[in-house]
Structure formats: C-alpha cells, structure tokens
Backbone bond lengths (Angstrom), bond angles and torsions (degrees), N, CA, C in turn:
res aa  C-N    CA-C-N  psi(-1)  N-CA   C-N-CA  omega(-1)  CA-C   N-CA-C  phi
1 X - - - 1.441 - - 1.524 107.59 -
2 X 1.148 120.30 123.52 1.763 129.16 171.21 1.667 106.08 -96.45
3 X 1.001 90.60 133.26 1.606 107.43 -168.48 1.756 110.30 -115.51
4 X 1.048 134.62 121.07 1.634 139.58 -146.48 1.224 93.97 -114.47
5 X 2.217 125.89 116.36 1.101 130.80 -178.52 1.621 97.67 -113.56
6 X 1.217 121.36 112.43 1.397 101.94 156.99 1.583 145.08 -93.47
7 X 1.340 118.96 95.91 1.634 97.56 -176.55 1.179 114.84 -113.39
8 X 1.520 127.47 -152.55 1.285 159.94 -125.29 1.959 71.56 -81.41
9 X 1.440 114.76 -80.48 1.059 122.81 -165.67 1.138 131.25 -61.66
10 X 1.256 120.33 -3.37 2.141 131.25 176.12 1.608 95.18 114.35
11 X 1.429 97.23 135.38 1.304 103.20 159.91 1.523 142.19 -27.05
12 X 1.255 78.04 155.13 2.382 79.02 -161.69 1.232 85.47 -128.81
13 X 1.403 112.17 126.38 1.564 111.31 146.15 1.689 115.56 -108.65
14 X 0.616 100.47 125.91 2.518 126.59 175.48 1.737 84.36 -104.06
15 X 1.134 81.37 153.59 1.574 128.85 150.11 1.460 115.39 -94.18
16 X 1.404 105.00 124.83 1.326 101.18 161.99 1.645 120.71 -110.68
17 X 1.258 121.16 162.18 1.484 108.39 178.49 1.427 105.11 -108.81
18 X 1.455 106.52 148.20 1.195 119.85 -153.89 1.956 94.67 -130.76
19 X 1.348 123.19 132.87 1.568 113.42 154.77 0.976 122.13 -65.13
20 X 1.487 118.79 140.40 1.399 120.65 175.20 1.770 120.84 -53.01
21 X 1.085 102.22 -46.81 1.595 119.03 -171.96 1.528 104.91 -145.53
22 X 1.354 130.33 121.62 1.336 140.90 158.44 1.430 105.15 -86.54
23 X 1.335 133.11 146.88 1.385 119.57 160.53 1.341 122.11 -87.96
24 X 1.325 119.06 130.60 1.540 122.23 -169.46 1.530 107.34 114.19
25 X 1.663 114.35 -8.70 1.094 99.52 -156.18 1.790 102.65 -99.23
26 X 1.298 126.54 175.32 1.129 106.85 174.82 1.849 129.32 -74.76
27 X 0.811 111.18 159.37 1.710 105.26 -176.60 1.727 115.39 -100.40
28 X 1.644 110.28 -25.94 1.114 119.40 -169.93 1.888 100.83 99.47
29 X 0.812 121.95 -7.92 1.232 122.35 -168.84 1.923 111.12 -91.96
30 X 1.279 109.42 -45.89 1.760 119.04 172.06 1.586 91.49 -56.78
31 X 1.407 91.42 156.13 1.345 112.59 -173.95 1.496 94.15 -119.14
32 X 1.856 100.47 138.46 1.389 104.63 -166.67 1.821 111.07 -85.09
33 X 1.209 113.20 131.39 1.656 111.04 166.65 1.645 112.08 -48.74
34 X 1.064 114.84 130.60 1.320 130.90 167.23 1.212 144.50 175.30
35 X 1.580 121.83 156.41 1.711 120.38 -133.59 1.727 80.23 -132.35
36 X 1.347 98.99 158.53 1.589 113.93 172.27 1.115 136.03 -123.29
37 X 1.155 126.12 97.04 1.426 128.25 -179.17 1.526 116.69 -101.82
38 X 1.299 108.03 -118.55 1.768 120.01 -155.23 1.410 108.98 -170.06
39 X 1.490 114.03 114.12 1.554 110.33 151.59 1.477 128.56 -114.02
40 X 1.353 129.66 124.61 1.406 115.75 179.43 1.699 111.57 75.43
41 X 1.122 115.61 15.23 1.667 142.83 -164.77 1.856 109.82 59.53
42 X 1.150 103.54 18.56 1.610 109.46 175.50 1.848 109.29 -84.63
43 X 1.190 132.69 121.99 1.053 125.23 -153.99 1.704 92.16 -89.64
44 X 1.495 126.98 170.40 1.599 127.75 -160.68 1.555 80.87 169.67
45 X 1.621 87.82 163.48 1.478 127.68 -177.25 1.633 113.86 -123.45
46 X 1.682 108.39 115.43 1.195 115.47 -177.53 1.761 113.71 -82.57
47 X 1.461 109.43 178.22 1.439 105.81 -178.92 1.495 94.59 -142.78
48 X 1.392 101.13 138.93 1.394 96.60 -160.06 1.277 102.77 -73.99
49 X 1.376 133.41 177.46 1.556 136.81 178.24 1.349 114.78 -61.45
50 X 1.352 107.57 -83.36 1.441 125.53 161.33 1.446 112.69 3.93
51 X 1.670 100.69 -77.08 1.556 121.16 178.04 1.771 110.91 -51.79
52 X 1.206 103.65 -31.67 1.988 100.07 -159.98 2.249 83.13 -81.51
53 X 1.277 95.75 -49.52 1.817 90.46 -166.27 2.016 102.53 -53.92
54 X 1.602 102.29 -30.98 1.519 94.04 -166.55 1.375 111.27 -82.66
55 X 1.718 117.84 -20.46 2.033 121.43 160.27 1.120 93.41 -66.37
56 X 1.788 153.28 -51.08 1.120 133.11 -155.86 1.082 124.42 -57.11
57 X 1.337 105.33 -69.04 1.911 132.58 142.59 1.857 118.05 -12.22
58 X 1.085 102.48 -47.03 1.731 111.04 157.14 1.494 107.61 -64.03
59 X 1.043 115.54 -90.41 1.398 113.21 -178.68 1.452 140.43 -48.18
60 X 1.497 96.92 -1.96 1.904 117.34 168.37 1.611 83.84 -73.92
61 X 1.432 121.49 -68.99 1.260 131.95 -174.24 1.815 117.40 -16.41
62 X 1.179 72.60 -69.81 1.883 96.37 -161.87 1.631 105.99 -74.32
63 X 1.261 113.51 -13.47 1.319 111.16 177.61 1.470 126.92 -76.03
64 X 1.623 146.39 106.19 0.773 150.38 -88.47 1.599 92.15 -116.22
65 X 1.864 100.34 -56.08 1.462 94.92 -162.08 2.089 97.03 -92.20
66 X 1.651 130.42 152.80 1.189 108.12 -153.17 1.964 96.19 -78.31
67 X 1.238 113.74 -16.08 1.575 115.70 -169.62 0.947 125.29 -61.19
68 X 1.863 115.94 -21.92 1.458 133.52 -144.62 1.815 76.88 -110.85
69 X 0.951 138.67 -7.74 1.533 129.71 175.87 1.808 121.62 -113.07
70 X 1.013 99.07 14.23 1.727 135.89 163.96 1.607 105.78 -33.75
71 X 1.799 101.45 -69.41 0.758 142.62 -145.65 1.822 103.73 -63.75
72 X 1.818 96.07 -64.89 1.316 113.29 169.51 1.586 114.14 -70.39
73 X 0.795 128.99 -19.88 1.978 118.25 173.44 1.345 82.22 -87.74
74 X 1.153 164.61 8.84 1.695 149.66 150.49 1.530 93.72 -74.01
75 X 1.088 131.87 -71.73 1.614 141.62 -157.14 1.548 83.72 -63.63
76 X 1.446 134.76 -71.42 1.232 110.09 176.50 1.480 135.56 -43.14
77 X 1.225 133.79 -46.55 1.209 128.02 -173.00 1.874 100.38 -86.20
78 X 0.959 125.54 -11.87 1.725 125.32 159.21 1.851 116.40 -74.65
79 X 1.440 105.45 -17.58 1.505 106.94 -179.87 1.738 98.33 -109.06
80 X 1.182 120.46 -17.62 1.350 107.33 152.25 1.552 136.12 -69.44
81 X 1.283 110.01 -39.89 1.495 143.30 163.70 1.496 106.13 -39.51
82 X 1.783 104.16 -83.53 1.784 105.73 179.57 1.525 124.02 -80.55
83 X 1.361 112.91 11.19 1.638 96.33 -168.28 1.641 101.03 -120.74
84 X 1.009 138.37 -171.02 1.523 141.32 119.64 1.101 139.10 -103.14
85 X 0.978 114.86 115.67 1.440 147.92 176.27 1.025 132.03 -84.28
86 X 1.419 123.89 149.79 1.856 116.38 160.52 0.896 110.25 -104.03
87 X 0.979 120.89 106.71 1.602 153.46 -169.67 1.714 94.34 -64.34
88 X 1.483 126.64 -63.56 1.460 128.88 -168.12 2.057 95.89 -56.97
89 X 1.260 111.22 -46.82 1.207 112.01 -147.50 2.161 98.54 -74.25
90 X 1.124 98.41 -0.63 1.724 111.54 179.64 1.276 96.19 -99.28
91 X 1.259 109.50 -67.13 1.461 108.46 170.41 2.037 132.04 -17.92
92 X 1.495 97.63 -67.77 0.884 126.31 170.68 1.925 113.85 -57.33
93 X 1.650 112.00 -51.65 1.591 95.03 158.45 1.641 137.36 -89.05
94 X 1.211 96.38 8.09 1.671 112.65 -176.72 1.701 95.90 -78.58
C-alpha cells in the first residue's frame, strides 16, 4: 500500500507495511448485511448498526499504529450515542 504525504517540500510517497491477515479481520469474503431504502428519493443500501459498530470494532483491532484508529472509536461511540442498538446482541458477537 503507498500512502501520499504532502508537504512544504513536494509530495512523498513511503510504503507502508501492512499484515497480510489479522485474525478477526475482514477478508472481503463475508457478505455485508444490508437493507434498502431511499434518501432524497435516490434509492441506497443501509448497514445495519449492530453490523457497522461490529466492522468498526474489527478494524480498531487490526489497525496497527494506535492513532490511525482514533478515528473509528469516534464513529463508534457516536453510533452508540445516536442510534439504538442491542448492545447484548454486539456484545455477544464481538
């Protein structure tokens, strides 16, 4: 994975290293839960709650450096905050 820094002096591209496989993590292979509705009459595909906090929760995991997962325990504790949830039933697949 090449990762694009821009500063003062011109862009840098690094390499970053990445694990091949974390366990827990996703593979691309599970098929995502999801329901279909409508926004703005544009038709879209929702993701259920449950499901978005328990990929997040993976990807807090698997994320290597701890800063770069900041990001996702925000979206988690904001989708705990505004939504309802079953809290036991995350629990229980986490």
């Amino acid at each position: 994975m090449i990762n694009y820094r821009g500063d003062v002096g011109g862009p840098i591209f690094e390499r970053s290293r990445r694990v091949e496989h974390v366990e827990g993590e996703p593979t691309g292979e599970e098929k995502l839960k999801k329901r279909a509705g409508s926004v703005l009459g544009l038709e879209t595909f929702y993701q259920m709650p449950e499901d978005l906090v328990l990929a997040k929760l993976r990807m807090i995991k698997a994320t290597v450096p701890r800063e770069r997962a900041l990001k996702d325990e925000e979206d988690v504790k904001a989708i705990l905050k505004f939504t309802k949830i079953n809290v036991a039933a995350v629990r229980k697949q986490a």
